[in-house]
C-alpha positions in Angstrom: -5.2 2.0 3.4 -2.7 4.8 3.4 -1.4 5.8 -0.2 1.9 5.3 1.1 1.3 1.5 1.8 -1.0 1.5 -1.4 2.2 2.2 -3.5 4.6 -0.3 -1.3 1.9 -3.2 -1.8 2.2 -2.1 -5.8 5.8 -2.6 -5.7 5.6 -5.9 -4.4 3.3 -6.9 -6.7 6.0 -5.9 -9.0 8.7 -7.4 -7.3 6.8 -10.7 -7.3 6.3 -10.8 -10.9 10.1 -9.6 -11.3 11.7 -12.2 -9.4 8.8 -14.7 -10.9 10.4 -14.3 -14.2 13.7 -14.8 -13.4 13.0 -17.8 -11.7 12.9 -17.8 -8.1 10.1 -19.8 -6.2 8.3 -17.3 -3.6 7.6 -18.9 -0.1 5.6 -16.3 1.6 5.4 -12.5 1.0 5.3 -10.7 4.2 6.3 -13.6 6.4 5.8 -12.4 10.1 7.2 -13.6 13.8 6.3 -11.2 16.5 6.6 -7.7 15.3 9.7 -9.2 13.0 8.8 -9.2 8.8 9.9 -10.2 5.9 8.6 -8.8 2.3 9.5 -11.4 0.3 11.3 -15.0 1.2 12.0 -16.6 -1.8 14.3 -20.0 -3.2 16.5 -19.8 -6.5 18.9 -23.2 -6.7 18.4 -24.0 -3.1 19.4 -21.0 -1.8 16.9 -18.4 0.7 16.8 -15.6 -0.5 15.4 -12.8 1.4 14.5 -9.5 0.1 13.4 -5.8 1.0 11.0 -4.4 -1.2 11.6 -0.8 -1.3 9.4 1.8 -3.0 8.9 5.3 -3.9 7.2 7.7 -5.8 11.0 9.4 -7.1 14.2 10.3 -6.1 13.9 13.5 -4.2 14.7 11.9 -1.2 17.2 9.3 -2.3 17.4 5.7 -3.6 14.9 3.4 -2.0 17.6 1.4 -0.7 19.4 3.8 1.0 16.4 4.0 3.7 17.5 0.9 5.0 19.7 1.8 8.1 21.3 -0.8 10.7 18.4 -1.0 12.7 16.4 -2.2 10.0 19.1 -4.3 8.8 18.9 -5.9 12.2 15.7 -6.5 12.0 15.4 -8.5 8.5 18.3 -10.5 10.2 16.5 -11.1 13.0 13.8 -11.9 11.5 15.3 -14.5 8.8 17.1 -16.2 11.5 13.3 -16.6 13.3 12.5 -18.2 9.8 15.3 -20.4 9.2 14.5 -21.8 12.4 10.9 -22.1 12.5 10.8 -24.0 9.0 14.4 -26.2 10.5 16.1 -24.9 6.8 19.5 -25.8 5.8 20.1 -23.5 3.1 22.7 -20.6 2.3 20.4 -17.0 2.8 20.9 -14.5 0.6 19.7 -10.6 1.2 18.6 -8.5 -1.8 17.0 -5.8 -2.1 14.8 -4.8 -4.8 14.1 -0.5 -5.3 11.3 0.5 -6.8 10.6 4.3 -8.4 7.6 5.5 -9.9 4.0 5.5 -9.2 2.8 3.8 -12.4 4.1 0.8 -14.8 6.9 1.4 -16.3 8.6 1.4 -12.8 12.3 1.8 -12.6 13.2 -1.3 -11.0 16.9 -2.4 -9.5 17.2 -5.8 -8.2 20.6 -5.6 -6.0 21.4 -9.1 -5.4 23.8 -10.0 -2.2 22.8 -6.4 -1.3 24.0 -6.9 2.4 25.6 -9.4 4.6 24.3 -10.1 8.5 26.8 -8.5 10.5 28.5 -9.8 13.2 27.5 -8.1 16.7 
C-alpha cells in the first residue's frame, strides 16, 4: 500500500474512534456504489451523517478540508443519495468533515460538523 493511503486509513481509524466517543453509531466505513464512496456513514439521534475523512502529514499545502472542490462535493452527494436509497432511509443527512494533521498520535483533529450542504444543480 502507498504511504499516502497508509496515512488516510490511519486517519480513519482515528476518526472512527473520534466520532465513537462522541457517540455516533458507524454504519459502514468506506461504503461503495459504482465508483461512488463514502469514508464514513454514520447515525447520531437519527440523523445520517456522512463524513469525509481528510488527512495529511501538515499544513504546507493547506487544510485538509480545503481539498475538497465541487467535483468531489458532487460526488459524496451522489453517492449518499445512492445510499439513502439503497437502504430506503428516511432520515435528515448531514455532511461533516473531519481533517486530520500529523503523521503520528497526537493528531490535530477538527471535526466540522454541517461542513457543507448538497447544492442545488
Amino acid at each position: 500500500m502507498a504511504i499516502h493511503n497508509e496515512l488516510g486509513k490511519k486517519g480513519e481509524r482515528e476518526a472512527i474512534c473520534l466520532l465513537e466517543k462522541q457517540g455516533y453509531r458507524i454504519r459502514h466505513l468506506n461504503w461503495r456504489s459504482g465508483r461512488k464512496e463514502l469514508d464514513i456513514v454514520a447515525e447520531l439521534e437519527n440523523e445520517l451523517i456522512v463524513i469525509e475523512v481528510k488527512t495529511r502529514r501538515n499544513k504546507q499545502f493547506g487544510q485538509p478540508e480545503e481539498s475538497i472542490n465541487e467535483q468531489k462535493l458532487r460526488r459524496i452527494v451522489s453517492a449518499a443519495d445512492a445510499y439513502v436509497r439503497k437502504f430506503h432511509l428516511d432520515a435528515p443527512v448531514r455532511f461533516d468533515i473531519i481533517s486530520i494533521i500529523g503523521e503520528e498520535s497526537p493528531y490535530e483533529i477538527e471535526h466540522i460538523k454541517n461542513a457543507f450542504y448538497p447544492p442545488i444543480w
